[in-house]
C-alpha angles and dihedrals in degrees: 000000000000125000100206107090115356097195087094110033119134127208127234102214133342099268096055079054099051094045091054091042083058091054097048091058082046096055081037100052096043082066096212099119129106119247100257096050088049091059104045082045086054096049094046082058092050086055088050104054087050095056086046097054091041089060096045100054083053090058087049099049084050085049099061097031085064081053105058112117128232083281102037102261120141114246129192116224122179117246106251114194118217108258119270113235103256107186125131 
C-alpha cells in the first residue's frame, strides 16, 4: 500500500481494510489532528467502509446461495459449532 496519495488505494483483503479502518477512528477519536488532516482521514474511512461492506454483501451472496435448497428456495439452517473438546 502505498502512502503517497490514498484516493486510489486499493485493499488486499477485508480484514487489511478493516485494520486500517480501525486506525483511522483511532487518529480520529484522539482528536489531535488539523483539520485537514481530520477530513481526508475521514474520507479515507468513508472509502473504507464502502469496500467492507462490498465485500460483505458478496460473502453473503455466496452464503445463501450455499443454502438454496434442491429447488432454489432459500432455507434457513442454524449455525452448529463444531463441539469443544470437553474433556477434563
Amino acid at each position: 500500500m502505498t502512502t503517497t496519495s490514498r484516493k486510489h488505494v486499493k485493499y488486499e483483503n477485508f480484514e487489511e481494510a478493516l485494520k486500517r479502518l480501525e486506525n483511522l477512528i483511532q487518529q480520529l477519536e484522539s482528536g489531535d489532528l488539523p483539520l485537514e488532516q481530520a477530513l481526508q482521514i475521514f474520507e479515507e474511512g468513508m472509502r473504507l467502509i464502502r469496500f467492507c461492506t462490498h465485500k460483505l454483501d458478496e460473502v453473503e451472496k455466496k452464503v445463501e446461495i450455499l443454502l438454496r435448497d434442491e429447488e432454489g428456495r432459500l432455507v434457513t439452517q442454524p449455525f452448529v459449532a463444531p463441539a469443544e473438546n470437553t474433556e477434563d
